[in-house]
C-alpha positions as a Markdown table, in Angstrom:
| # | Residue | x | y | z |
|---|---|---|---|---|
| 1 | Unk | 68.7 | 38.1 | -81.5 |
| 2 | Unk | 69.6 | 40.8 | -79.2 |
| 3 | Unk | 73.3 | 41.1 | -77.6 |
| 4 | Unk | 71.2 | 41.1 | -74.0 |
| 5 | Unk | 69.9 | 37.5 | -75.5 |
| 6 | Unk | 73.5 | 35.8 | -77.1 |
| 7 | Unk | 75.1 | 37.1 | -73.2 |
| 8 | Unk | 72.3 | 34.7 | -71.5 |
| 9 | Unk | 72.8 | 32.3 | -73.8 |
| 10 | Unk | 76.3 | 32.5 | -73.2 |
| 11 | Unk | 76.2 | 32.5 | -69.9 |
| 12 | Unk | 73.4 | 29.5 | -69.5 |
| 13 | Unk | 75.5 | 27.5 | -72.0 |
| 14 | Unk | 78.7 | 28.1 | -69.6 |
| 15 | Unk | 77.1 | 27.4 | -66.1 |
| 16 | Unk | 75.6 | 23.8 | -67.7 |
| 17 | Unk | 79.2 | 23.1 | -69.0 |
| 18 | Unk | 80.0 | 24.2 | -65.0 |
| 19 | Unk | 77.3 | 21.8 | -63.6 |
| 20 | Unk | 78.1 | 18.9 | -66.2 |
| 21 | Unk | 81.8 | 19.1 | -65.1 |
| 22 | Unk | 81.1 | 18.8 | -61.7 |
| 23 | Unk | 78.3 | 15.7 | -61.9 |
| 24 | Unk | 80.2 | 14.2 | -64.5 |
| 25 | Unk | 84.0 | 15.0 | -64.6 |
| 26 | Unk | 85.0 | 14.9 | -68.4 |
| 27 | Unk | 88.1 | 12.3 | -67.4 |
| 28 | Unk | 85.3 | 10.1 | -66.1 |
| 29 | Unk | 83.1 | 10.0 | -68.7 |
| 30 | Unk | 82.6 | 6.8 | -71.0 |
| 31 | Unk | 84.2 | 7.2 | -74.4 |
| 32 | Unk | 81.3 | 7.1 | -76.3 |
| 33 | Unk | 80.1 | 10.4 | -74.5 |
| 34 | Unk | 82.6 | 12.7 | -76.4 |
| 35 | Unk | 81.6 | 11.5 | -79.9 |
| 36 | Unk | 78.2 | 10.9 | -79.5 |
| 37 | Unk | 76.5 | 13.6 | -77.4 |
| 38 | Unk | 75.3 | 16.9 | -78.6 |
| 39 | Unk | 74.5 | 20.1 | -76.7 |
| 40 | Unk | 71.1 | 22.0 | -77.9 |
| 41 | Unk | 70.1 | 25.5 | -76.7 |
| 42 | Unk | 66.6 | 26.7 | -76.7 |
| 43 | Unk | 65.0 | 29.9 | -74.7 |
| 44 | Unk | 61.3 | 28.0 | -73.6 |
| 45 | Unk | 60.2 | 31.6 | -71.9 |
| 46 | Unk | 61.8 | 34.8 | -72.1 |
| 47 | Unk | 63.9 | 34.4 | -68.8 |
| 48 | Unk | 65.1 | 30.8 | -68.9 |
| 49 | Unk | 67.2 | 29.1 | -70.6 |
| 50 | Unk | 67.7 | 25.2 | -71.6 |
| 51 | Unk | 70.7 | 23.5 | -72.5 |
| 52 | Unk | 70.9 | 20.3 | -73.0 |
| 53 | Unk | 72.8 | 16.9 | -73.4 |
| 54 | Unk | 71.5 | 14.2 | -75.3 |
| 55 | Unk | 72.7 | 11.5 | -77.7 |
| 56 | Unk | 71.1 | 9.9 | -80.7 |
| 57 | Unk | 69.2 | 6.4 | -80.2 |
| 58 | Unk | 70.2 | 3.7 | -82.9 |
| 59 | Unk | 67.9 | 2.1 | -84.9 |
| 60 | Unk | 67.9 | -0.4 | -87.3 |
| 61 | Unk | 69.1 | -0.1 | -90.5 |
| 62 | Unk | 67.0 | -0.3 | -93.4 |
| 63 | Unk | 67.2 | -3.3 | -95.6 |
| 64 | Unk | 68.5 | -1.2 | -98.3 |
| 65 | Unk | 71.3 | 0.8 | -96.3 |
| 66 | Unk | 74.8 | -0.2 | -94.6 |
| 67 | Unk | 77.8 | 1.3 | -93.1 |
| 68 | Unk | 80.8 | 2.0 | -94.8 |
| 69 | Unk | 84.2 | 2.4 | -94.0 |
| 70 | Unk | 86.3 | 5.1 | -96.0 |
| 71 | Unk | 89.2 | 7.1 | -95.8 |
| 72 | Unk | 87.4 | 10.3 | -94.1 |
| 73 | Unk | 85.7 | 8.1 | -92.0 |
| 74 | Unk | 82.3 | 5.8 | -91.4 |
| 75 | Unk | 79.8 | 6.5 | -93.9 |
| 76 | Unk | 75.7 | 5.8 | -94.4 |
| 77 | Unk | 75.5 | 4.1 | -97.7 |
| 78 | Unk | 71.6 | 3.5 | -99.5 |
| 79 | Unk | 71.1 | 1.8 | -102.7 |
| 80 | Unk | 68.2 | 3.3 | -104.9 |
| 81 | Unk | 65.8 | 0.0 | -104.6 |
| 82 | Unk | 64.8 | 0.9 | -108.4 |
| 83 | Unk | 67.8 | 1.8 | -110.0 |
| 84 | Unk | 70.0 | 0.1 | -108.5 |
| 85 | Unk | 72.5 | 3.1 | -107.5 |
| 86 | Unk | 74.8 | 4.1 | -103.9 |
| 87 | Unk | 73.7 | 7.0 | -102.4 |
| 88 | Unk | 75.9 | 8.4 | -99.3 |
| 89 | Unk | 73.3 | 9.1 | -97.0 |
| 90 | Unk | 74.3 | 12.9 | -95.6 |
| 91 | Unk | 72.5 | 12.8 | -91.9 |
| 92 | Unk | 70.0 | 10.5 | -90.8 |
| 93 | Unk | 68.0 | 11.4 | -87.7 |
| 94 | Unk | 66.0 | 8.7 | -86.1 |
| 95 | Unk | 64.7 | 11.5 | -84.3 |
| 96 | Unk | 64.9 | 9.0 | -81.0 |
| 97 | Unk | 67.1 | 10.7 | -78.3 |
| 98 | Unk | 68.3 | 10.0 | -75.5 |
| 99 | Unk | 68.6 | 12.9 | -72.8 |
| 100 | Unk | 71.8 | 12.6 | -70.5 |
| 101 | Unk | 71.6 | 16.0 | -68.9 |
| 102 | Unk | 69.4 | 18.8 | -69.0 |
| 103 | Unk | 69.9 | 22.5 | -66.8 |
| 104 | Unk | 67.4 | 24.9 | -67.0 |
| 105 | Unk | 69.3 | 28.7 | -66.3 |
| 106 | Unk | 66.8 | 31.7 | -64.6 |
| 107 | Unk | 68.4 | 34.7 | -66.9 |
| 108 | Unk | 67.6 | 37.2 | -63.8 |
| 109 | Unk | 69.5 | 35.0 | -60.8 |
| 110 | Unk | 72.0 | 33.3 | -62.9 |
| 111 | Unk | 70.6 | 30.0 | -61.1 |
| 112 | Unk | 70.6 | 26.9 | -62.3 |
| 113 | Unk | 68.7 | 23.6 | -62.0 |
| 114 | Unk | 69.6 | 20.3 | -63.1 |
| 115 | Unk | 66.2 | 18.6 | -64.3 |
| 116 | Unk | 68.2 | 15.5 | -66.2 |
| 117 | Unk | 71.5 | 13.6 | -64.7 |
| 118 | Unk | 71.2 | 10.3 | -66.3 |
| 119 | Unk | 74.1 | 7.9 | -64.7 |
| 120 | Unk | 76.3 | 7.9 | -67.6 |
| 121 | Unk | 78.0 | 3.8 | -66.9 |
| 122 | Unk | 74.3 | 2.5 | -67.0 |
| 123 | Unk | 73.5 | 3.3 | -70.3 |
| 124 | Unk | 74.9 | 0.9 | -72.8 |
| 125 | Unk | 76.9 | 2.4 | -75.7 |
| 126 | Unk | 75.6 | -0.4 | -78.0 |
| 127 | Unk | 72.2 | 1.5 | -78.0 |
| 128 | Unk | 74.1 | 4.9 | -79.0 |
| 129 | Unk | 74.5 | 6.0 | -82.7 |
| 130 | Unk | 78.6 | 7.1 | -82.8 |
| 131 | Unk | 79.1 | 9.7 | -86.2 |
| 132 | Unk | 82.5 | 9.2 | -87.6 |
């Protein structure tokens, strides 16, 4: 990756953090959007850039998993169905998302446009996987 490439990123990265603050001021936010929501960058053509918000879906649990509370925190546990042994389960993508907010950046203009603003208070944190 080029310098000319990290700057647009850098700068894409820093005008959606703009627009996010300004649809969604961070003191406003629901809790859950802090521990739950992660930011992904990808270039889609050689003179935009995406960036955006979304948060893991939760789904059920499988018969032979459970959460686990320990000292560094909330932990995945799996029991080997054949021998019987606890596994901590290291990540565990449903790969179900939920997107929250999405800006496109034109590298040449510096212009941005919003293409996903979910309303934050509708969406129920229940349905929301929370790390940690």
């Amino acid at each position: 990756m080029t310098r000319q490439q990290i700057r647009a990123i850098d700068a894409a990265v820093a005008a959606a953090e703009a627009a996010l603050e300004a649809r969604h001021p961070a003191a406003s936010r629901p809790a859950w959007f802090a521990r739950s929501v992660a930011q992904s960058v990808r270039v889609p053509a050689h003179d935009t850039v995406e960036v955006r918000y979304r948060a893991e879906r939760k789904v059920p649990l499988k018969p032979n998993q459970s959460w686990e509370d320990s000292p560094g925190g909330r932990r995945l546990i799996e029991i080997d169905e054949n021998t019987g042994m606890r596994h901590v389960v290291i990540t565990r993508d449903t790969g179900e998302f939920l997107d929250l907010f999405t800006v496109v950046f034109d590298i040449p203009t510096g212009a941005i446009d919003i293409v996903v603003d979910a309303d934050l208070d509708a969406i129920d944190p229940e349905g929301i996987e929370s790390p940690g």
